[in-house]
C-alpha positions in Angstrom: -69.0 9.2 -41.6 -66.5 6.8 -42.8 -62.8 7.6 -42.7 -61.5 5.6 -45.3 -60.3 6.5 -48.5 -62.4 6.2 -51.8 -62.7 2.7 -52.8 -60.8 3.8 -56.0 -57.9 3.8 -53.8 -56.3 -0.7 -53.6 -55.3 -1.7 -50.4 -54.3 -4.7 -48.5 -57.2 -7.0 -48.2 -57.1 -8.1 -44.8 -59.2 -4.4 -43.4 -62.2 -6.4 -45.1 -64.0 -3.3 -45.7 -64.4 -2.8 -41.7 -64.2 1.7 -41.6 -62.2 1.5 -38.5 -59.9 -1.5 -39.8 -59.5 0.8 -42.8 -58.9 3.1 -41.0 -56.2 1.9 -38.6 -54.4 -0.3 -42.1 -54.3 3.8 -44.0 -53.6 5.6 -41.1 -51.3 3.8 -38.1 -50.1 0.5 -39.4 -46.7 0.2 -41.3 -46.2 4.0 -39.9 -42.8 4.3 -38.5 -42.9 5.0 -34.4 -40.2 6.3 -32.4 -41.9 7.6 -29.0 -40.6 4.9 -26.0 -44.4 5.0 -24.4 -46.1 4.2 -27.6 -43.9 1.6 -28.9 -44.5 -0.2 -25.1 -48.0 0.0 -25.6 -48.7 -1.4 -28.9 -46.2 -4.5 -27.7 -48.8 -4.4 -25.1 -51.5 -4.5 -27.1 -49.9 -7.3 -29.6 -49.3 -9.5 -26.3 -53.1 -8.9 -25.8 -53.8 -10.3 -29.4 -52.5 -13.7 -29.1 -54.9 -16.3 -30.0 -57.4 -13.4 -30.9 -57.5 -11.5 -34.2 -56.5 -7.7 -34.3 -59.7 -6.3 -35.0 -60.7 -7.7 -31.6 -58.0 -5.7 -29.7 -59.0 -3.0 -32.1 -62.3 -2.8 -30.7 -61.1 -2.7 -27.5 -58.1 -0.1 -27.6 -60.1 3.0 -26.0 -61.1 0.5 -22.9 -57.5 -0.4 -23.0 -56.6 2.6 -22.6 -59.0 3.7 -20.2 -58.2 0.9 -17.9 -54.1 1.0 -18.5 -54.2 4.7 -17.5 -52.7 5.6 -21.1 -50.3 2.8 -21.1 -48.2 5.4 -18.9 -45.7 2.5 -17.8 -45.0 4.6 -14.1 -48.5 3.6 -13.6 -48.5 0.7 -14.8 -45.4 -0.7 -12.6 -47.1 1.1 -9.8 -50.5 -1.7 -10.2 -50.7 -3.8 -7.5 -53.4 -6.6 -6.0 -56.5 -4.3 -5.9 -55.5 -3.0 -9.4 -55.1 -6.4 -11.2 -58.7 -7.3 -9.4 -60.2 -4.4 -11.1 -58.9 -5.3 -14.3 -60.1 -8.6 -14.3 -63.4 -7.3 -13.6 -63.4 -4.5 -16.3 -65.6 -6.4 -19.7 -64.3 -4.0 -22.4 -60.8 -5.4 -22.1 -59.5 -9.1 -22.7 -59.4 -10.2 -19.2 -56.5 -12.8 -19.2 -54.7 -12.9 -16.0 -51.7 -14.2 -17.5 -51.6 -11.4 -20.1 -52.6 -8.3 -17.4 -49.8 -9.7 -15.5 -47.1 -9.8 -17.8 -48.4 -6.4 -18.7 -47.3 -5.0 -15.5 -44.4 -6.9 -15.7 -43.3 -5.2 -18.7 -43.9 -1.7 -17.6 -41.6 -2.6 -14.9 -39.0 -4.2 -17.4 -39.8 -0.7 -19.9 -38.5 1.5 -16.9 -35.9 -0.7 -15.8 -34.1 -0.4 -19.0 -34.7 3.5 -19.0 -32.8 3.3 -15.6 -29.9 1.7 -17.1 -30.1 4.7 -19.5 -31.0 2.0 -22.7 -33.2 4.3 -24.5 -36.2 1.6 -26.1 -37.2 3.3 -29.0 -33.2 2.8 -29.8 -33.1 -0.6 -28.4 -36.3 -1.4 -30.4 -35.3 0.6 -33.6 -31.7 -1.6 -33.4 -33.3 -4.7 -34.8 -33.1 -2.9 -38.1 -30.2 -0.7 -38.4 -32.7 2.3 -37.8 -33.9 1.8 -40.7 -37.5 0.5 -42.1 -37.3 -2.9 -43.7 -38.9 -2.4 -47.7 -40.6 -5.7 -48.9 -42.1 -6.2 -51.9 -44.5 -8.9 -50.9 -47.1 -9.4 -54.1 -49.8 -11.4 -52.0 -50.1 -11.2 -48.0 -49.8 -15.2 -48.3 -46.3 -14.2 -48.9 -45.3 -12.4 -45.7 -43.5 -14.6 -43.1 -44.9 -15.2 -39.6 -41.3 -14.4 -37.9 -38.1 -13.5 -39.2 -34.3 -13.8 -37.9 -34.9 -10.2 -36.7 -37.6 -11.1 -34.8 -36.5 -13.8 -33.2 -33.4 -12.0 -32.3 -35.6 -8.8 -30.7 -37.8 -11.6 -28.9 -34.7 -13.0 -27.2 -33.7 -9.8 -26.3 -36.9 -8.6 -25.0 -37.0 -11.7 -22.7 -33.5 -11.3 -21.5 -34.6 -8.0 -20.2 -37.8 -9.2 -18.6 -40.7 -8.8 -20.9 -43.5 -11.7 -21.5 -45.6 -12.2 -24.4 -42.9 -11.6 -26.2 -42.7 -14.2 -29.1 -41.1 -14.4 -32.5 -44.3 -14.1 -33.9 -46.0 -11.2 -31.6 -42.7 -9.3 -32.3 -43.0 -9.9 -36.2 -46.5 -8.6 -36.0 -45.5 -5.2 -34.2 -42.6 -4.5 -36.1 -45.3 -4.7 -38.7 -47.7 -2.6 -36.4 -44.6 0.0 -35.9 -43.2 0.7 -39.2 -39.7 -1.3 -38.4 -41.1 -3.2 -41.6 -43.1 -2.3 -44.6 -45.2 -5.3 -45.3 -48.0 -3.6 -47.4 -48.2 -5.6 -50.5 -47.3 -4.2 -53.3 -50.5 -3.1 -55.3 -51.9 -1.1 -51.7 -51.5 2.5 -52.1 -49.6 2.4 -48.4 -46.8 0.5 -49.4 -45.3 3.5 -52.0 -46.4 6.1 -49.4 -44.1 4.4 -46.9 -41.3 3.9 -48.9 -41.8 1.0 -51.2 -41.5 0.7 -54.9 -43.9 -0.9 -56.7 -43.2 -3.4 -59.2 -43.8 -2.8 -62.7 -46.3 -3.5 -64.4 -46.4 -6.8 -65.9 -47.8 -6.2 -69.8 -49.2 -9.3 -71.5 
């Protein structure tokens, strides 16, 4: 059984009728996050997408899971030779050495911050004052690809060790997390998440 809405209900057109896109576009995406672990793992997961599309990684997110032990980043740091071998071997998960690396690499930058007592659900949430960016974007041609803010997080993110951590990958999981509201206008999300529609244009 599908869990989308009813079609009566206009949303973004980029789910493309898919159940589980539509699924993840009513349900996850735009929704503001605050836990630490599952802000890491969805930056994780948006490293993972480059040069791929989301429904891809989508796909794959259980197997991610599976093989990432939960995205639990005191695992994660812990993953040495044998680990990374096994991962490369493992079919239901993008097998990128470069990308399973830098995954590690970040777990180990995630706890290093917590060691220095920077909290990165605040660090992450800083970007936008703690609050959720409302756009008003009539068309998803609209939507910019990067911003100042997410150029700004990306440098920061390096500077503290992460990969995969472009202007671009950030933009998309600020999306992804809720630090911006880039449903477009006319999808029934972007009110529920605390847009304002436009008004209606009468002819």
């Amino acid at each position: 059984m599908s869990t989308a809405p009813p079609p009566s209900r206009q949303r973004c057109a980029w789910p493309q009728h898919d159940p589980l896109y539509c699924a993840y576009h009513d349900t996850e995406w735009g929704v503001p996050e605050h836990d630490a672990r599952a802000l890491w793992e969805k930056l994780v997961l948006d490293g993972f997408q480059a040069g791929l599309s989301w429904i891809t990684i989508l796909r794959k997110r259980d197997a991610f899971r599976r093989a990432f032990r939960d995205f639990d980043p005191e695992i994660v740091a812990r993953f040495g030779v044998a680990e990374v071998a096994a991962l490369l071997g493992d079919a239901g998960i993008v097998r990128s050495r470069a990308k399973i690396d830098a995954t590690v690499g970040n777990a180990r930058a995630f706890l290093a911050m917590r060691d220095r007592g920077e909290d990165f659900s605040a660090f992450v949430w800083g970007a936008v004052a703690g609050v959720p960016r409302q756009n008003a974007w009539r068309d998803r041609g609209e939507v910019p690809v990067e911003t100042v803010e997410s150029r700004d997080l990306s440098k920061a993110l390096k500077a503290r060790g992460f990969k995969f951590v472009g202007p671009v990958i950030v933009y998309a999981w600020m999306e992804a997390v809720g630090l911006v509201n880039d449903h477009v206008v006319t999808c029934f999300r972007h009110a529920e998440l605390g847009g304002q529609r436009l008004p209606r244009v009468r002819g």
